[in-house]
LORO-81730 format. One record per residue (C-alpha): residue number from 1; x, y, z. Coordinates in steps of 0.05 Angstrom, whole numbers, plus 5000, padded with zeros to 4 digits. Layout:
BEGIN
- pos_c1_c2_c3
- NUM_X_Y_Z;
...
end
This chain:
BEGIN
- pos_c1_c2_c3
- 1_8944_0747_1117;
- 2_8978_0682_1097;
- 3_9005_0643_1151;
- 4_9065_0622_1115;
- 5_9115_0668_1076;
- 6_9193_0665_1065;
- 7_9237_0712_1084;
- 8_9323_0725_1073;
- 9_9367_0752_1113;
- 10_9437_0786_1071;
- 11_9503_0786_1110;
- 12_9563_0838_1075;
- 13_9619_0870_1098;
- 14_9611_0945_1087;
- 15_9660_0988_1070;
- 16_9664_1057_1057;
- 17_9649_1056_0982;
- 18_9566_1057_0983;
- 19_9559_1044_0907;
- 20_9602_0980_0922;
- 21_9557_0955_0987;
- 22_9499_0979_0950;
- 23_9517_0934_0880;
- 24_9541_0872_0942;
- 25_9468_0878_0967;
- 26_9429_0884_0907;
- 27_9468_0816_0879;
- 28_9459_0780_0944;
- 29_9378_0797_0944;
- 30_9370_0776_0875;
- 31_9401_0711_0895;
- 32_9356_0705_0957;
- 33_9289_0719_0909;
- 34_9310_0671_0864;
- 35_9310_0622_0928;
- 36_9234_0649_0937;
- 37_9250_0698_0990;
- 38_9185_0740_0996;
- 39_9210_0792_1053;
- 40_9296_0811_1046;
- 41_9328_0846_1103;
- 42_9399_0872_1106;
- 43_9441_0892_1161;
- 44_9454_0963_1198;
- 45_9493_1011_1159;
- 46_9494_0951_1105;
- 47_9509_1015_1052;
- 48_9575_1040_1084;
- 49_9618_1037_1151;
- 50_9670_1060_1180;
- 51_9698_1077_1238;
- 52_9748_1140_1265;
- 53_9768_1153_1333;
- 54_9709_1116_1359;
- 55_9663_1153_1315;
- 56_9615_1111_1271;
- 57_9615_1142_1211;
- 58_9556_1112_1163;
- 59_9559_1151_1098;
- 60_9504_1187_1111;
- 61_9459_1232_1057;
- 62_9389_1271_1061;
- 63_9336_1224_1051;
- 64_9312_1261_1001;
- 65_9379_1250_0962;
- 66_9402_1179_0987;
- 67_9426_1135_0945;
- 68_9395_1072_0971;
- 69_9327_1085_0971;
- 70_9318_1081_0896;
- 71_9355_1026_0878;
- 72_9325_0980_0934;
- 73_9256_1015_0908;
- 74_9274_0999_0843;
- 75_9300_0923_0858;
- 76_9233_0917_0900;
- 77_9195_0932_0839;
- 78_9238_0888_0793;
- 79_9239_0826_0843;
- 80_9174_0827_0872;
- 81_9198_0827_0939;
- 82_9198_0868_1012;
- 83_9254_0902_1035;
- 84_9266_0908_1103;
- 85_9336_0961_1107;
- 86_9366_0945_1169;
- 87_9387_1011_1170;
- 88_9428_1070_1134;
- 89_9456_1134_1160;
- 90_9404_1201_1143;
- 91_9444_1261_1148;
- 92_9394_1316_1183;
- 93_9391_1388_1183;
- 94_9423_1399_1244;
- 95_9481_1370_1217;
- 96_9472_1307_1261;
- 97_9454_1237_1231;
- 98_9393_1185_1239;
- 99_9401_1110_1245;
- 100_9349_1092_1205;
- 101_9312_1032_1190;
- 102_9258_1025_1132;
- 103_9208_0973_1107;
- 104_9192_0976_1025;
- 105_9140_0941_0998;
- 106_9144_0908_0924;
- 107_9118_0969_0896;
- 108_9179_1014_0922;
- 109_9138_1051_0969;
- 110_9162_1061_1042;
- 111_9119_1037_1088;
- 112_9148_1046_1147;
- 113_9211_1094_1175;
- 114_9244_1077_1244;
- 115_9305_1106_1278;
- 116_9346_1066_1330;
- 117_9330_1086_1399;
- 118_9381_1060_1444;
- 119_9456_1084_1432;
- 120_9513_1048_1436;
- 121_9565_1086_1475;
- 122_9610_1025_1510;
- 123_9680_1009_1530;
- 124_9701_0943_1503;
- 125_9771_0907_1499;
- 126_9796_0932_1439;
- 127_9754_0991_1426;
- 128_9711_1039_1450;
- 129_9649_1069_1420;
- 130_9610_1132_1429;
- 131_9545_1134_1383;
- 132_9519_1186_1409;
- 133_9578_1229_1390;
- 134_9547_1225_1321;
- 135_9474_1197_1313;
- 136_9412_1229_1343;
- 137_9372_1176_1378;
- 138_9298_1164_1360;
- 139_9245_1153_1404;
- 140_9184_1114_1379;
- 141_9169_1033_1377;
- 142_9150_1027_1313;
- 143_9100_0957_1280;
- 144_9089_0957_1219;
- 145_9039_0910_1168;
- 146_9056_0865_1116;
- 147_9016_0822_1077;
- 148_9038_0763_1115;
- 149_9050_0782_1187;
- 150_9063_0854_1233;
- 151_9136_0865_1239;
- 152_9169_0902_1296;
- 153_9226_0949_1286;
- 154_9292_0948_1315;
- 155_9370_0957_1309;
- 156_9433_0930_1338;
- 157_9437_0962_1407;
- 158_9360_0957_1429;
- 159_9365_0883_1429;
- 160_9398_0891_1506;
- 161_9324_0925_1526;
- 162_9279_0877_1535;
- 163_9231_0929_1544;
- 164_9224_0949_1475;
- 165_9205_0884_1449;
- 166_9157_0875_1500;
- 167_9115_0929_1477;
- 168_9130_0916_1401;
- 169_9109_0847_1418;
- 170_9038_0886_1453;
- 171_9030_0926_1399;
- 172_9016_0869_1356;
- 173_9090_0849_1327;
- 174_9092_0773_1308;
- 175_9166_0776_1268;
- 176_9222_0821_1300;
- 177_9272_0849_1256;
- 178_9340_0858_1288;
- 179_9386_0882_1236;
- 180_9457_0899_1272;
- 181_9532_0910_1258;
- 182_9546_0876_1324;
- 183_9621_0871_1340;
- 184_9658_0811_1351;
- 185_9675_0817_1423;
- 186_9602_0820_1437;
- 187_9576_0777_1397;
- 188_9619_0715_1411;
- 189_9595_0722_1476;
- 190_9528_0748_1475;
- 191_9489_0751_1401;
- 192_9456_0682_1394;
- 193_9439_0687_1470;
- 194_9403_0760_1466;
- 195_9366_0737_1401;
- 196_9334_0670_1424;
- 197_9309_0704_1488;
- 198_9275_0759_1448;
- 199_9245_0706_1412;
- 200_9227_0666_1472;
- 201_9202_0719_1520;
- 202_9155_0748_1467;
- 203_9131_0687_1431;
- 204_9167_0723_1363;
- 205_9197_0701_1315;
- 206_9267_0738_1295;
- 207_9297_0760_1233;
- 208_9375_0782_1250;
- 209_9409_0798_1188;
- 210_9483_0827_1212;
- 211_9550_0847_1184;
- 212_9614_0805_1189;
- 213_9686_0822_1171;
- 214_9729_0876_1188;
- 215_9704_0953_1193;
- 216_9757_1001_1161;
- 217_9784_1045_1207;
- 218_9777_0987_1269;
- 219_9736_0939_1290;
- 220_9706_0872_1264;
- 221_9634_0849_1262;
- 222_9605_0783_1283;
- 223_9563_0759_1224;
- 224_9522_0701_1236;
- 225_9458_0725_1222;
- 226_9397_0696_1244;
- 227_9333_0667_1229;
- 228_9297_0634_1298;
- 229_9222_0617_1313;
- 230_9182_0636_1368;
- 231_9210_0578_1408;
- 232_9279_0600_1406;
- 233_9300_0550_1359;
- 234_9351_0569_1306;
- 235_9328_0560_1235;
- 236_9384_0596_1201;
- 237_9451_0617_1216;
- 238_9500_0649_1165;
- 239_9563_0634_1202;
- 240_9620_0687_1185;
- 241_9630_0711_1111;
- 242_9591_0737_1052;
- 243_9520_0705_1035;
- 244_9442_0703_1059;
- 245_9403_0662_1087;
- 246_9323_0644_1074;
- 247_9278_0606_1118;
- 248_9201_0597_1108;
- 249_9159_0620_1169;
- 250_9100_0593_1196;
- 251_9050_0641_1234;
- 252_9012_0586_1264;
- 253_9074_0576_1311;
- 254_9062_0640_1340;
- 255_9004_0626_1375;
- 256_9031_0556_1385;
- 257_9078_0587_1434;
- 258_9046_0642_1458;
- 259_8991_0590_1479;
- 260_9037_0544_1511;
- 261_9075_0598_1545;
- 262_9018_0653_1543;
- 263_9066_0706_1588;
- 264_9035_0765_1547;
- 265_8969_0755_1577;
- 266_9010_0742_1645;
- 267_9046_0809_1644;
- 268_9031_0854_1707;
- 269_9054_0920_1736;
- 270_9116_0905_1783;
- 271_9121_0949_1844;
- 272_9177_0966_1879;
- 273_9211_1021_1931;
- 274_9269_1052_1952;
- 275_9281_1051_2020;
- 276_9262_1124_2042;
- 277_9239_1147_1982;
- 278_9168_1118_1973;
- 279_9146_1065_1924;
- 280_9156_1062_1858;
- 281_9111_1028_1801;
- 282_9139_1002_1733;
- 283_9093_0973_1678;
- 284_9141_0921_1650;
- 285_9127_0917_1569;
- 286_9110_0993_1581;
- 287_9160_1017_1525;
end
């Protein structure tokens, strides 16, 4: 693997019209490979949002039948580049729907499938959410291989488990993705903060490609998608409003940190109990 490579990160405002976000997308990735962008990753539901009665409501279709897969496969082919989807709603057979993230490699193929794990059910000022109502959660960490580096698969919610990217970052991930729609109220307060400790506590770097702007039917997203190194040190921010951002990483600075700081090695079971219940044992980075 080449220890260098250069990777984008798209920020758009979905709406509910997926040919639109899809055309937005395609434009804004042709503009990041033309800035040598090797690896392009978009944000969740980057293909259509919107929101009713607290519902998320993704414009979801069959795999099989979705409209995104072939024309990023086809702009993969055409570019020369990786696509990492941050994620798009798969409508199942049971009626329910699939967050679902997927990695394409420059010959269209998909190489690698995840669904979002953790969901986001939460009582905020100004809204409240219920994913769950909706989505079917997955249940597997998912790495996956590039030519340049193993990539760990996440979306939105599961960056507020540390545990996750603890065993992503033990099953071999040197890059994790963290494609979100992450909503303003959070965000202000909490989005830079989660993504340079996931960084930091796994010696990682972190792509964070993420939705701004307003969501029809309520709610706003944060933008200000991120590119950080495995020092926690911001490399790319996209602020708020339409664009991408590209960044060249370095794999050498993953050991670099992970020597310096080497708490992988360092990890160890943590015991605890409840007080007339026995003891309990956790395996931190256990998944």
């Amino acid at each position: 693997m080449s220890k260098k490579f250069t990777v984008a990160c798209v920020q758009n405002c979905a709406t509910p019209d997926v040919w639109h976000n899809i055309e937005t997308s395609l434009r804004l990735a042709a503009a990041a490979a033309a800035d040598g962008a090797q690896l392009i990753a978009t944000p969740e539901y980057f293909s259509g949002l919107e929101t009713r009665d607290g519902l998320f409501h993704p414009g979801a279709y069959p795999e099989a039948g979705h409209p995104v897969l072939p024309a990023f496969a086809e702009a993969a082919r055409k570019l020369g580049v990786w696509f990492l989807l941050g994620s798009i709603g798969v409508q199942n057979r049971d009626g329910r729907i699939s967050n679902r993230s997927y990695l394409i490699n420059s010959d269209g193929e998909i190489v690698a499938r995840y669904d979002k794990i953790h969901m986001f059910d939460v009582d905020l000022d100004g809204g409240s959410y219920r994913e769950s109502a909706t989505i079917s959660p997955g249940g597997q960490a998912i790495v996956a291989d590039t030519p340049w580096a193993r990539i760990g698969l996440s979306i939105c919610y599961d960056l507020r488990f540390a545990a996750l990217y603890r065993q992503l970052a033990l099953m071999g991930a040197e890059v994790l993705a963290t494609p979100a729609a992450f909503t303003k109220v959070t965000g202000e307060a909490h989005w830079h903060i989660l993504q340079r400790a996931r960084a930091i506590e796994n010696g990682c770097f972190v792509i964070a490609p993420c939705q701004y702007g307003k969501i029809s039917g309520g709610g706003e997203c944060y933008g200000h998608s991120l590119i950080i190194d495995p020092w926690g040190e911001v490399l790319a921010d996209a602020g708020d409003g339409e664009g991408y951002i590209v960044a060249t990483l370095d794999l050498s600075r993953v050991e670099a940190a992970r020597t310096r700081i080497p708490a992988l090695q360092h990890e160890r079971p943590i015991r605890g109990s409840d007080e007339g219940q026995g003891q309990k044992s956790l395996l931190v980075g256990s998944g």
